[in-house]
C-alpha positions as CSV (number, residue, x, y, z in Angstrom):
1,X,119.1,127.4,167.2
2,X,118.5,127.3,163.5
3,X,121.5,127.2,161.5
4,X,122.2,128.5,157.8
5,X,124.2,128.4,155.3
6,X,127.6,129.4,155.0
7,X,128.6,132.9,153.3
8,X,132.2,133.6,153.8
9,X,132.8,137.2,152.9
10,X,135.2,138.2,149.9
11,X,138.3,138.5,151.0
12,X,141.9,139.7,149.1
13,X,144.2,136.8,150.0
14,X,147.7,137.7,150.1
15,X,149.6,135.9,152.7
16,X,151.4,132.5,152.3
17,X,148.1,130.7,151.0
18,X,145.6,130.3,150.3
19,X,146.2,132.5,147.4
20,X,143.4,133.9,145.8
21,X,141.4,131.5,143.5
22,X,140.8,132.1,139.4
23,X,137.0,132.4,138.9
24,X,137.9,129.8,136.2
25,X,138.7,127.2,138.5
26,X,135.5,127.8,141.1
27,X,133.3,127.7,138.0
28,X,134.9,124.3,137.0
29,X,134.4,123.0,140.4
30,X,131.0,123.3,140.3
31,X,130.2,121.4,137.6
32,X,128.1,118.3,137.7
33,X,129.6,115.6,140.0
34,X,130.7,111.9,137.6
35,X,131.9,108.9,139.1
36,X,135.8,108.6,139.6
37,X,135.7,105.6,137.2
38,X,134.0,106.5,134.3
39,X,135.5,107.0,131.2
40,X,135.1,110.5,130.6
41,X,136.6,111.0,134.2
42,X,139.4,108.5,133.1
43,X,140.4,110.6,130.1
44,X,140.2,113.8,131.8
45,X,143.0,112.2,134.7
46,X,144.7,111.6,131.4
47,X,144.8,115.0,130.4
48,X,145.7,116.0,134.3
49,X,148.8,113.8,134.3
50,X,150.2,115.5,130.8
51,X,149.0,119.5,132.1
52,X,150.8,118.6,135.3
53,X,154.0,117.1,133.0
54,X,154.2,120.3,131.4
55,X,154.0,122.0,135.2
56,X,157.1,120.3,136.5
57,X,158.9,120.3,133.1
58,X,159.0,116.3,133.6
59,X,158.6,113.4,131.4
60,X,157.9,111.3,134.5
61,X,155.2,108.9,133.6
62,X,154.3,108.4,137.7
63,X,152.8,112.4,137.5
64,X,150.0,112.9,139.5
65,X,147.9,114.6,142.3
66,X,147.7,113.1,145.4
67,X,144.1,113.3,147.2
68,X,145.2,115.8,150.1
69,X,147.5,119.1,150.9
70,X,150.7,119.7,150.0
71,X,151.4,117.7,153.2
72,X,150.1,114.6,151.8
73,X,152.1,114.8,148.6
74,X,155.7,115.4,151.5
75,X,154.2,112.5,153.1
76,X,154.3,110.4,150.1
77,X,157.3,110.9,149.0
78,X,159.2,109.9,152.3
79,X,157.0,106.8,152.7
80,X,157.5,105.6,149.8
81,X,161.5,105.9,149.5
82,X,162.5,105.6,153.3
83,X,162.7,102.7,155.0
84,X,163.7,101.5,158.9
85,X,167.5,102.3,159.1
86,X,167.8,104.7,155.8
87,X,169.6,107.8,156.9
88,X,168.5,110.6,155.1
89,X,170.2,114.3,155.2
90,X,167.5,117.0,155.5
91,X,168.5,120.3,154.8
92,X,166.5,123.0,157.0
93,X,166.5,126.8,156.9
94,X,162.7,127.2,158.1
95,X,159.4,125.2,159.6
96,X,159.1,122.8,156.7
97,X,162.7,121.7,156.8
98,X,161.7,120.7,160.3
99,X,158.6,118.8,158.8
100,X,160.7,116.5,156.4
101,X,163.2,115.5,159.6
102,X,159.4,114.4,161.8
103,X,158.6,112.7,158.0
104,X,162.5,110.7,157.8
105,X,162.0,109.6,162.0
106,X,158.2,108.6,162.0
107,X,159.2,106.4,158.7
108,X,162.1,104.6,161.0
109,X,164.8,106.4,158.8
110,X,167.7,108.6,160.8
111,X,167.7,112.3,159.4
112,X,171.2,114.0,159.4
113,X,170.4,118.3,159.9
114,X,172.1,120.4,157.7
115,X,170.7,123.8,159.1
116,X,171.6,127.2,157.8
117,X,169.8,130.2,159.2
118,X,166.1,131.4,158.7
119,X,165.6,133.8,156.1
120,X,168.5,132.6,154.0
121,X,169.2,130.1,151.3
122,X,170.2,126.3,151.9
123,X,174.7,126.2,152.0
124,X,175.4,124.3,149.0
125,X,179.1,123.5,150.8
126,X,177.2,122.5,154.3
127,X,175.7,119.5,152.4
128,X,178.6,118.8,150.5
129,X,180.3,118.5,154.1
130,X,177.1,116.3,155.4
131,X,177.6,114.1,152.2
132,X,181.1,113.4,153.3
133,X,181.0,112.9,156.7
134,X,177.8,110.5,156.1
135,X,178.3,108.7,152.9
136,X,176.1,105.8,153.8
137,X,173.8,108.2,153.1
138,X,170.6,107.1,150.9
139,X,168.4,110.8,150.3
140,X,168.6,114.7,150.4
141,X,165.5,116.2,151.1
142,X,165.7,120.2,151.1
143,X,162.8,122.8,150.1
144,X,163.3,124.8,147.1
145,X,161.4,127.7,148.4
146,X,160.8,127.3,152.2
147,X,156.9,129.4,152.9
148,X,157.6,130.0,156.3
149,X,160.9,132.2,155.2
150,X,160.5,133.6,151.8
151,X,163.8,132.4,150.9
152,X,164.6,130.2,147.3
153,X,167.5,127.8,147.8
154,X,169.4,126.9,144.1
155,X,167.5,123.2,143.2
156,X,170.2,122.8,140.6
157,X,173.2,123.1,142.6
158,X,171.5,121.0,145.2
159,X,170.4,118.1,143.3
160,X,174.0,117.9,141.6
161,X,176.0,117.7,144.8
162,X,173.6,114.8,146.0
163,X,174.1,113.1,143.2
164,X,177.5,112.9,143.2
165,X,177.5,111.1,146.2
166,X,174.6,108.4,144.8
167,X,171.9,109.9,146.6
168,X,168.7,110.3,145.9
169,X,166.9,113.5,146.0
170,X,163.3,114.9,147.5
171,X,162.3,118.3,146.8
172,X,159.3,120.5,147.9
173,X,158.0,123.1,145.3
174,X,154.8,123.7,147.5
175,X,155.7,127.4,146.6
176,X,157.4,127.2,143.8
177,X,155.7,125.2,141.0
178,X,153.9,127.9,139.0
179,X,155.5,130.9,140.1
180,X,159.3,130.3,139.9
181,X,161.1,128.0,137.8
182,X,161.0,124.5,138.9
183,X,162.7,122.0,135.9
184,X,162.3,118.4,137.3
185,X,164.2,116.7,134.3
186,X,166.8,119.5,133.8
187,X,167.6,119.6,137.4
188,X,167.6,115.8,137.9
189,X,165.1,115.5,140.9
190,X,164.2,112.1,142.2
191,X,161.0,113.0,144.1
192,X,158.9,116.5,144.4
193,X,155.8,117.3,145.7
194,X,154.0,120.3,145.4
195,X,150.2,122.4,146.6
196,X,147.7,123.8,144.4
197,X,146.7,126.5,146.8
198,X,149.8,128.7,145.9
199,X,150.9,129.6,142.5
200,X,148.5,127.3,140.9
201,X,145.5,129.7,141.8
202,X,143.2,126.4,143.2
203,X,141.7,125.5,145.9
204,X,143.6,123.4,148.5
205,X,143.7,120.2,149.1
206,X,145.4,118.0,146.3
207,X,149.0,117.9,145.7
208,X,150.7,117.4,142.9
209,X,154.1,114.4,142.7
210,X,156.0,113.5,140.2
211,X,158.6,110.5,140.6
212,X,161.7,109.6,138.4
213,X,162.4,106.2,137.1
214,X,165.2,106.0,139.7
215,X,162.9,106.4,142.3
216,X,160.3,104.0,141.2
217,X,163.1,101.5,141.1
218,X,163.8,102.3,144.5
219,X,160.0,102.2,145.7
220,X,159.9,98.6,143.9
221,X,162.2,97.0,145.3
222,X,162.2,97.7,149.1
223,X,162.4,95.1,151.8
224,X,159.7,96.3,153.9
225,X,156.5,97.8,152.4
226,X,155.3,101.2,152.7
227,X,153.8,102.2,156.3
228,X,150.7,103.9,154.7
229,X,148.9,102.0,152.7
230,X,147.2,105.2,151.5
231,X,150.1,106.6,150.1
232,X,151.6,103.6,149.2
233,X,152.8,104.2,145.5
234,X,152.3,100.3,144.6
235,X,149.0,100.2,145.1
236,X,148.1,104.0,143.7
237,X,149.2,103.4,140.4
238,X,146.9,100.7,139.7
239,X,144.3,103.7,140.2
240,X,146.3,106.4,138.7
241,X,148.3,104.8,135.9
242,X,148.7,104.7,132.2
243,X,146.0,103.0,130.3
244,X,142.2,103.5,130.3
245,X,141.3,100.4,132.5
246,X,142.0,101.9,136.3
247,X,141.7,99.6,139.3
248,X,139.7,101.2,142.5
249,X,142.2,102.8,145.0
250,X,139.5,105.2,146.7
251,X,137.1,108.1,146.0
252,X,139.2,110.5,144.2
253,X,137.9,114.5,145.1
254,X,136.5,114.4,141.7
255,X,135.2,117.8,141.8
256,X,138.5,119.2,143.2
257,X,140.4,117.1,140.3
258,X,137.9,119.2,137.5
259,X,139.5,122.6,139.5
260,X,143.0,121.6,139.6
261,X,142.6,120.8,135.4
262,X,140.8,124.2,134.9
263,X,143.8,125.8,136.9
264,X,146.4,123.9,134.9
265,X,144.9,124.8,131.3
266,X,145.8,128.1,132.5
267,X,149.1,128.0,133.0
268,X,149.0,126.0,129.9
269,X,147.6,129.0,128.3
270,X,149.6,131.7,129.7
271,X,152.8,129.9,129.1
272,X,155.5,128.8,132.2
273,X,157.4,131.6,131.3
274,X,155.1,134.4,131.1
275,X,153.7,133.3,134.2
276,X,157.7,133.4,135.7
277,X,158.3,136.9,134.8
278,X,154.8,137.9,135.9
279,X,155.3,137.2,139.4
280,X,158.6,138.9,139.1
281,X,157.4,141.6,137.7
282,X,154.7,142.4,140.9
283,X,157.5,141.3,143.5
284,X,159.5,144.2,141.9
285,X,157.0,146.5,142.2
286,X,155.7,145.4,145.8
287,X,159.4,146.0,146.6
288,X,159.9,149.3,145.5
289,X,156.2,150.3,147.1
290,X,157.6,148.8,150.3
291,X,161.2,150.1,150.5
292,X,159.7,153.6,149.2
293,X,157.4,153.4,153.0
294,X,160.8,152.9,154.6
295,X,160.6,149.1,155.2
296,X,162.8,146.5,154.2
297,X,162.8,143.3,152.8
298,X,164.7,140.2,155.1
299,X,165.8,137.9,152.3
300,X,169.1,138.8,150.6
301,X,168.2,140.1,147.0
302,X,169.6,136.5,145.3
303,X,167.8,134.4,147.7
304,X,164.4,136.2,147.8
305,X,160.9,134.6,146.3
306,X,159.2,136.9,144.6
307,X,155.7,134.9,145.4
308,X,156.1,135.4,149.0
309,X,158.2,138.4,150.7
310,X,159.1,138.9,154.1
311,X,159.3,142.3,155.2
312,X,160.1,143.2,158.2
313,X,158.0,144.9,160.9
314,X,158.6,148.2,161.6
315,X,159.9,149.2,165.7
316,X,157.1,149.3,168.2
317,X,154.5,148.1,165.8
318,X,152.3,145.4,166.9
319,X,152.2,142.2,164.6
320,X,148.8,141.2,165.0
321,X,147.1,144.5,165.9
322,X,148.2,145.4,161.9
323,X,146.9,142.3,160.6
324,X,143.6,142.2,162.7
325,X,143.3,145.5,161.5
326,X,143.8,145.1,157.7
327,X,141.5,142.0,157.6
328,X,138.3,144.6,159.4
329,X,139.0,147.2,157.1
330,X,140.1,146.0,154.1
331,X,139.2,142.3,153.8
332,X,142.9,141.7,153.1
333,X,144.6,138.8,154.9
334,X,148.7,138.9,155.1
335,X,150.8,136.5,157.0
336,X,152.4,136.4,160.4
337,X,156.1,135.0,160.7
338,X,156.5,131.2,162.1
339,X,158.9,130.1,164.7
340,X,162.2,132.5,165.7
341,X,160.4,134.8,162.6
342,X,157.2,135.5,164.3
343,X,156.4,139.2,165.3
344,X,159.5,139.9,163.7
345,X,158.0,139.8,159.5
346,X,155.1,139.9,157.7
347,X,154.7,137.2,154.9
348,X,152.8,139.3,151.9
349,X,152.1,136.4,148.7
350,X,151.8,137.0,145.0
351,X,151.0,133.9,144.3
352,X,149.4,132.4,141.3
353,X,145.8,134.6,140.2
354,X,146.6,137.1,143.1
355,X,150.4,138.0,141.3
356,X,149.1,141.4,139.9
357,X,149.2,145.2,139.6
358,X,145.9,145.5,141.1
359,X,146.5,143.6,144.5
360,X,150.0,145.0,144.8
361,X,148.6,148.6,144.5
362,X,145.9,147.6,146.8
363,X,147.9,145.9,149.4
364,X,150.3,149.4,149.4
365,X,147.4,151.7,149.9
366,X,146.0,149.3,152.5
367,X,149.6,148.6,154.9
368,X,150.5,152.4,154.4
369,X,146.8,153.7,156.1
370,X,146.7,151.0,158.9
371,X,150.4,151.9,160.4
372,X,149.8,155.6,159.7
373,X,146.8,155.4,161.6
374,X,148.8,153.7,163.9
375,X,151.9,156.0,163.9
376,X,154.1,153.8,162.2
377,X,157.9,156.0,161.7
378,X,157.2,155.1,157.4
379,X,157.6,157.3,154.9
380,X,153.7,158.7,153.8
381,X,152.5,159.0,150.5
382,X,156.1,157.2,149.0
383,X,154.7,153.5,148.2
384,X,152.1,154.2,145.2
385,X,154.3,156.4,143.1
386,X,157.3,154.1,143.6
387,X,155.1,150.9,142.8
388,X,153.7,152.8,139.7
389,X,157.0,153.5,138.5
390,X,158.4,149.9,138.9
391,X,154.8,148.6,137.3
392,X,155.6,151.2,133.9
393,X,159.5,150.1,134.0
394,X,160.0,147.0,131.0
């Protein structure tokens, strides 16, 4: 059998990422392909680093994308900064809470589990009581806003109480950085890691890191060396560091790298904080669109991300059968729940390019049809006008 090339069809993505891509970034991506050491490349890594600064509002000189997911840039930090015997309190209120504890254990660290519920923020005064009753402690690692959930924990707070207690701090901003405020230096945080399929409106597949000077104390002065020597920090920076002469680490995705710059001159362009109160200003409508059909939202108002927003399904209403459903007839993907959440919400993202009137309209007209056609118990004909009249409100 003969095969041919791939077309995927068009599709609205508006689940927990992939997020819908700027045309700006495919059209960077395809330009023509250099080699990861010349000097043009060299200056435009340059120009990466300082886009990517203004991103994480850091002046951490060890800024950069790391050459995989968002997982890679998690994996990075805990090599790097745990060793055998570290004990490490991991705060988890959803799936990648859980990831960070398999990250602590496969490094030969011991995680301590602060858990608060799904769906809600992290318990400032639950790691505050971890902190106490473990204060050989070396880390915190928390997520700021936890994807499988839809839930934003207060960073701030967090990094304080750690602190306090001469810890050092790892943070995941997968969906954060771009779409909520994430302010590295302000804040204080040691070690984050973030994905530039989210708010960041890229492709997937590099993740951004940024390290404090703390931490790269910490990384160059351990006893035992890093377990990956991919990832190992050391070694990366003779690749990735200041200066135009670079050593070879390996093949850096260089056509991905000229996406992630595109996607960062962007935000650069349309300002943090317009960018901030844009995504606010379509989770506000999306909410009153959804609440208007008679459906509710499962984060507390306080706690809620307004890139990603769990609402709940409706009473008899089958999970996939609406989703399978939305992708045949509208080419529009939404998310399932993960763990004790699935069946239970739907994960609907307004994330980065994807964060506008259009799509929230769109995704309204879209939900309403299927679980009418379905027989849903919603309220008809209620989103639109409610999601119009948020969308006009200043």
């Amino acid at each position: 059998m003969r095969t041919h090339s791939f077309h995927p069809p068009v599709r609205t993505l508006m689940g927990p990422g992939p997020s819908d891509v700027n045309p700006r970034v495919l059209e960077a991506m395809s330009r023509p392909t250099i080699g990861h050491l010349d000097p043009v490349f060299v200056d435009m890594m340059e120009e990466l680093k300082s886009l990517l600064q203004y991103a994480f509002q850091t002046g951490n000189q060890l800024t950069m994308p790391v050459s995989g997911p968002g997982s890679a840039g998690m994996e990075t930090c805990f090599v790097n900064l745990v060793e055998p015997g570290d004990k490490v309190i991991v705060c988890q209120n959803g799936v990648f809470g859980g990831r960070m504890k398999e990250n602590v254990e496969r490094c030969g660290g011991t995680a301590v589990m602060v858990e608060d519920a799904w769906g809600s923020a992290v318990d400032p005064q639950k790691l505050k009581d971890a902190l106490q009753a473990h204060p050989d402690a070396k880390l915190v690692a928390f997520v700021h806003a936890e994807t499988s959930t839809g839930a934003q924990s207060d960073a701030k707070a967090l990094v304080e109480i750690a602190h306090r207690h001469d810890c050092l701090v790892i943070v995941d901003t997968v969906t954060s950085l771009g779409g909520t405020p994430v302010k590295v230096d302000e804040w204080g945080i040691d070690a984050v890691y973030s994905g530039t399929q989210k708010c960041l409106s890229c492709t997937p597949g590099l993740s951004p890191v940024s390290f404090s000077e703390r931490a790269m104390e910490r990384i160059k002065h351990r006893k035992t060396k890093v377990q990956s020597w991919f990832m190992d920090l050391n070694l990366v920076m003779g690749y990735w560091g200041s200066g135009a002469k670079r050593a070879y680490h390996h093949t850096a995705p260089i056509n991905a790298l000229y996406g992630l710059h595109e996607a960062l001159v962007i935000l650069q362009e349309e300002g943090l904080e317009n960018a901030w109160a844009r995504h606010a200003h379509a989770h506000r409508a999306l909410l009153a669109g959804i609440e208007a059909m008679g459906l509710k939202f499962v984060v507390k108002e306080d706690e809620r991300l307004p890139q990603l927003n769990a609402v709940g399904i409706p009473e008899g209403v089958d999970d996939a059968a609406v989703r399978a459903q939305l992708l045949q007839d509208y080419n529009l993907e939404i998310g399932a729940g993960l763990g004790p959440m699935a069946g239970k919400i739907w994960r609907i993202g307004l994330m980065g390019y994807g964060a506008n009137p259009k799509n929230v309209l769109f995704c309204l007209g879209a939900l309403e049809d299927v679980l009418s056609r379905m027989r849903a118990p919603i309220e008809r004909g209620a989103a639109l006008p409610a999601a119009h009249a948020a969308l006009g409100a200043a």
